[in-house]
C-alpha positions as CSV (number, residue, x, y, z in Angstrom):
1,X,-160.5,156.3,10.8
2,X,-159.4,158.2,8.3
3,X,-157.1,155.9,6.6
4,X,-160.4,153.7,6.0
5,X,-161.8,156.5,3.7
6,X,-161.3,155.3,0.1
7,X,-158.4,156.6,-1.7
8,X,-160.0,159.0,-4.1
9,X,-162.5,160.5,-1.4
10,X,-159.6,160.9,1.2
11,X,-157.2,162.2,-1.5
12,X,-159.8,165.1,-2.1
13,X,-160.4,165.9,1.4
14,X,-156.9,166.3,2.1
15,X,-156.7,168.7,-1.1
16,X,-159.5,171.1,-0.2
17,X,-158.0,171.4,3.3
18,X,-154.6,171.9,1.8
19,X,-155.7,174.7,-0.3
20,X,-157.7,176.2,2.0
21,X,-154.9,176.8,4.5
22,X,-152.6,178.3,1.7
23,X,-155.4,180.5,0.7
24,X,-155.5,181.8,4.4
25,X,-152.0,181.7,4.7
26,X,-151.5,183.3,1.1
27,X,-154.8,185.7,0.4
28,X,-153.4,186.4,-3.2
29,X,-154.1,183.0,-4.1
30,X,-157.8,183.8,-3.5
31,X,-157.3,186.0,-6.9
32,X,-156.0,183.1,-8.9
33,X,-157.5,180.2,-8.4
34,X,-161.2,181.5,-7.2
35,X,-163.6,181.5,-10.8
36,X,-164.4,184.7,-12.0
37,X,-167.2,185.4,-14.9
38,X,-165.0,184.4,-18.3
39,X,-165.6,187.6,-19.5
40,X,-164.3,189.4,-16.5
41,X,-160.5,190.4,-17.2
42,X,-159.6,188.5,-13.8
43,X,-160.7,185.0,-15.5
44,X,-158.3,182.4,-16.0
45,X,-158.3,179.4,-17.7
46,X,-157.5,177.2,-15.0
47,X,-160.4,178.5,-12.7
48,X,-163.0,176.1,-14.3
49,X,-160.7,173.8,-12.0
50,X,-159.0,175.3,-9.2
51,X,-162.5,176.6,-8.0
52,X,-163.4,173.6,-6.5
53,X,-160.8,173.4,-4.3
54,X,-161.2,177.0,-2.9
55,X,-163.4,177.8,-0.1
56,X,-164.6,181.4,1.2
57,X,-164.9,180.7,5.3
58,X,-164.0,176.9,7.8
59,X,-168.0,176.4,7.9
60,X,-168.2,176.0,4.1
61,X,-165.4,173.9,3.8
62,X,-166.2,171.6,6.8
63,X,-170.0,171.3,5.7
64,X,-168.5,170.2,2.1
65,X,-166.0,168.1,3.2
66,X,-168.4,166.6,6.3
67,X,-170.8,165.7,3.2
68,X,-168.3,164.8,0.6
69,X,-167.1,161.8,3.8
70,X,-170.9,160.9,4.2
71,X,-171.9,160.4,0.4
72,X,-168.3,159.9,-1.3
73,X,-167.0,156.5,-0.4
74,X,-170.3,154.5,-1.3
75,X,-170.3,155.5,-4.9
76,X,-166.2,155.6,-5.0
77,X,-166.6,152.1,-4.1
78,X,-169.3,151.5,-6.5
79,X,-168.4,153.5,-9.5
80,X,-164.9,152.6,-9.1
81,X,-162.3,155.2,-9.0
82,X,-162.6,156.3,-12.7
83,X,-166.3,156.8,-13.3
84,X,-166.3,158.5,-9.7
85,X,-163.8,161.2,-10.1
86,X,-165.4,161.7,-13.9
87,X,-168.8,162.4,-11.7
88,X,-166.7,164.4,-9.6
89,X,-164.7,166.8,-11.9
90,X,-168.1,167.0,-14.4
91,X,-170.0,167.9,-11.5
92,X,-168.1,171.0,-10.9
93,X,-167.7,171.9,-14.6
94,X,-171.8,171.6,-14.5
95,X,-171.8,174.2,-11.6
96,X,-169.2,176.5,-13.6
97,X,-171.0,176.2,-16.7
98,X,-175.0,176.5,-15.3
99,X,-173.9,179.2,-12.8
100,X,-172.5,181.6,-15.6
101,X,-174.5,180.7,-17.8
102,X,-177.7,182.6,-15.9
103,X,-174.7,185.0,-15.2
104,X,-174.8,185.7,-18.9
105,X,-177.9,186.0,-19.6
106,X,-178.0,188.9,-16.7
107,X,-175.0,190.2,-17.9
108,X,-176.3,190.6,-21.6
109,X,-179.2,192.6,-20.4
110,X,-177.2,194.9,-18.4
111,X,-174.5,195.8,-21.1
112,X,-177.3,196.5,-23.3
113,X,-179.1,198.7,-21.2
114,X,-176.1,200.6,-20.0
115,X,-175.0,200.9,-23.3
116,X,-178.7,202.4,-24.5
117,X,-177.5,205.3,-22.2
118,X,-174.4,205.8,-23.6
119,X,-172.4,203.8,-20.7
120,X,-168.8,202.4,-22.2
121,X,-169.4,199.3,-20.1
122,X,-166.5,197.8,-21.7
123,X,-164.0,200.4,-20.7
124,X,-165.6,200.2,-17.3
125,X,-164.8,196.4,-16.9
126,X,-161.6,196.9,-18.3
127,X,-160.3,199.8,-15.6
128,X,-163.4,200.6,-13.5
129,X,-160.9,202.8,-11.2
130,X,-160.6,205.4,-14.1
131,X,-164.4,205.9,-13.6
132,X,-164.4,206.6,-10.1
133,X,-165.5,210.1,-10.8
134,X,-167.7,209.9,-13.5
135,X,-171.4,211.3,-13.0
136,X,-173.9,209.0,-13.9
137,X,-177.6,209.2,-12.9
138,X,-179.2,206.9,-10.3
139,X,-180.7,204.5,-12.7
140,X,-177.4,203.4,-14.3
141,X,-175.7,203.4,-11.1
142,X,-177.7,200.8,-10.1
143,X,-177.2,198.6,-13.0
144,X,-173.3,199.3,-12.7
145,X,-174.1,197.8,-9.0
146,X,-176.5,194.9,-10.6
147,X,-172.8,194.4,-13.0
148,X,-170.6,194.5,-10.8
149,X,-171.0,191.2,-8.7
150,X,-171.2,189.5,-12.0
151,X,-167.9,190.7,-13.8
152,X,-165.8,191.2,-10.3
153,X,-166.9,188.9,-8.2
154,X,-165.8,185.1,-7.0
155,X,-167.2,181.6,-7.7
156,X,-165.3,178.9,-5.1
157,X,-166.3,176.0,-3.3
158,X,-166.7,172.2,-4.0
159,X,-170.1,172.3,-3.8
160,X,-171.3,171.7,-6.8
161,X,-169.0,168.6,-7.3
162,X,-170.5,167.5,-4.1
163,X,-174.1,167.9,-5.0
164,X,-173.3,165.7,-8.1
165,X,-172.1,163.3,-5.6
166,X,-175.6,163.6,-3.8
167,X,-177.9,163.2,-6.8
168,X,-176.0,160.4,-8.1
169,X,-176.0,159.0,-4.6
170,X,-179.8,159.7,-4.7
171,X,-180.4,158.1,-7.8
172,X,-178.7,154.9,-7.5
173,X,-179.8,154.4,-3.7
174,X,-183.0,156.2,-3.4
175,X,-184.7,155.0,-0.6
176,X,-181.6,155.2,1.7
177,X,-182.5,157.0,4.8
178,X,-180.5,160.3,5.8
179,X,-181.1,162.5,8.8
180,X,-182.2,166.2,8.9
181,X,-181.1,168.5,10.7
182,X,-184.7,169.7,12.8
183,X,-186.3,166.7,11.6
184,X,-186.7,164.0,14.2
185,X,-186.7,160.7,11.9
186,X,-184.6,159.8,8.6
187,X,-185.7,160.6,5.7
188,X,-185.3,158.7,1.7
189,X,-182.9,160.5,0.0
190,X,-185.2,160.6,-3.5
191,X,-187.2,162.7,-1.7
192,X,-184.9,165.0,0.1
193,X,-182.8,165.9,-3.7
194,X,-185.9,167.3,-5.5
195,X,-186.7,169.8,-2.5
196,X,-183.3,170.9,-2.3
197,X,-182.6,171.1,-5.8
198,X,-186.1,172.7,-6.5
199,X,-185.0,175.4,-3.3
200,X,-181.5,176.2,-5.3
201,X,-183.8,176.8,-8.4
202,X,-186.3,179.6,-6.8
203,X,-182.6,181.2,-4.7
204,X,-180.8,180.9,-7.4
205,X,-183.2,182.8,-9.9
206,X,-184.7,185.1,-7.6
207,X,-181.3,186.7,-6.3
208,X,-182.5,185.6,-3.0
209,X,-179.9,183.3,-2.1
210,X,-177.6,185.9,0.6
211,X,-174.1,185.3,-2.2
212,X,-174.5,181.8,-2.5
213,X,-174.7,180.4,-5.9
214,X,-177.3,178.7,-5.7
215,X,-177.7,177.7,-9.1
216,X,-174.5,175.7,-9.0
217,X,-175.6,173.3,-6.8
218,X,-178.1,172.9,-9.5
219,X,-175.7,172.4,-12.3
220,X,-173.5,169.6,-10.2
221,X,-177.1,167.9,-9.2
222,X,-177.9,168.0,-12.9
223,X,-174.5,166.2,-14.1
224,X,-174.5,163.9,-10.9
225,X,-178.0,162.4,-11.6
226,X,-177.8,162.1,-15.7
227,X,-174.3,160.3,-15.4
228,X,-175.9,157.7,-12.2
229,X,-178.3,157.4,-14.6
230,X,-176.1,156.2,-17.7
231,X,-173.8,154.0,-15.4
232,X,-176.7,152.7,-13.7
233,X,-177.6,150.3,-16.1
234,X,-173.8,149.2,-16.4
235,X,-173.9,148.2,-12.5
236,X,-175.3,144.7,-12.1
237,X,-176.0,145.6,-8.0
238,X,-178.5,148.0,-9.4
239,X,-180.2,146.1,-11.9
């Protein structure tokens, strides 16, 4: 069965699980090849990239990879295996670049109010250990805790490749049927995308979203649905 998976979609599945066990099996990798904010000090070039091949638990990875096998080999046979790793590897640098990018713009309004106190934030991100035992008043505590998931902390998953995968998916077959989980009959996938996407918006921007970022999903659907929209009218079954 699995030998019947297209090439490309196969050949990412079996790279995601590859990683994923050397990232259990070798935790310092985790450090390397997860994104960080690019102006953390633990950002690397190479992140934009290796991020979306790391995974944070076996339920994230197996609901990406389960949903990468649903949607992937239609549009890899479609596309071709050119346009569809373009969609793929775009996808993911939408969700890198969208994700930080609200990530800034938080970022911005913290350094300048921590600064407005006298805060050297950028000592702080440099070697936060050697302010362990600095007295600061409740207030700036808070936005040192409101900084610090933003400069320290990790962006993995190939989740927002894969929801390019979907919105493409969703724009060039829209009134395929998919099932729901709690929903008793399938449902057209054009209608299915904007809820979800519209749901990443509102969890993404209100913080609600329990770690997930949220707003990558809506970078990849973004990418996924401009570029099915482009290469639609190159794809005569479409016309």
């Amino acid at each position: 069965m699995f030998n019947n998976i297209p090439p490309i979609t196969r050949n990412l599945i079996i790279i995601n699980i590859v990683v994923f066990i050397a990232s259990f099996l070798l935790p310092q990798l985790n450090d390397t090849l997860a994104a960080y904010f690019p102006f953390s000090p633990n950002f690397r070039s190479w992140q934009i990239i290796t991020h979306m091949f790391m995974h944070g638990s076996f339920m994230h990875i197996l609901f990406n990879m389960f949903t990468l096998f649903s949607f992937g080999p239609i549009l890899e046979q479609s596309l071709g295996d050119k346009k569809y790793l373009i969609l793929y590897f775009l996808s993911g640098l939408g969700a890198f670049f969208l994700y930080n990018l609200w990530n800034f713009i938080e970022y911005q309004q913290i350094y300048s109010q921590l600064e407005s106190v006298g805060f050297n934030v950028s000592g702080y991100i440099s070697d936060p250990e050697s302010f362990i035992n600095t007295k600061v008043s409740t207030s700036t505590k808070e936005l040192i805790d409101e900084l610090n998931p933003i400069i320290f902390g990790r962006m993995v998953g190939a989740s927002g490749a894969i929801f390019g995968v979907i919105a493409a998916f969703a724009t060039l077959y829209p009134d395929a049927k998919i099932g729901i989980l709690f929903i008793p009959i399938p449902v057209k996938v054009k209608y299915v995308l904007p809820i979800v996407v519209i749901g990443s918006i509102y969890l993404g921007v209100t913080g609600n979203g329990g770690g997930i970022a949220h707003l990558a999903h809506v970078g990849g659907a973004i990418v996924g649905f401009i570029l099915a929209k482009i290469w639609r009218k190159h794809l005569y079954r479409f016309n």
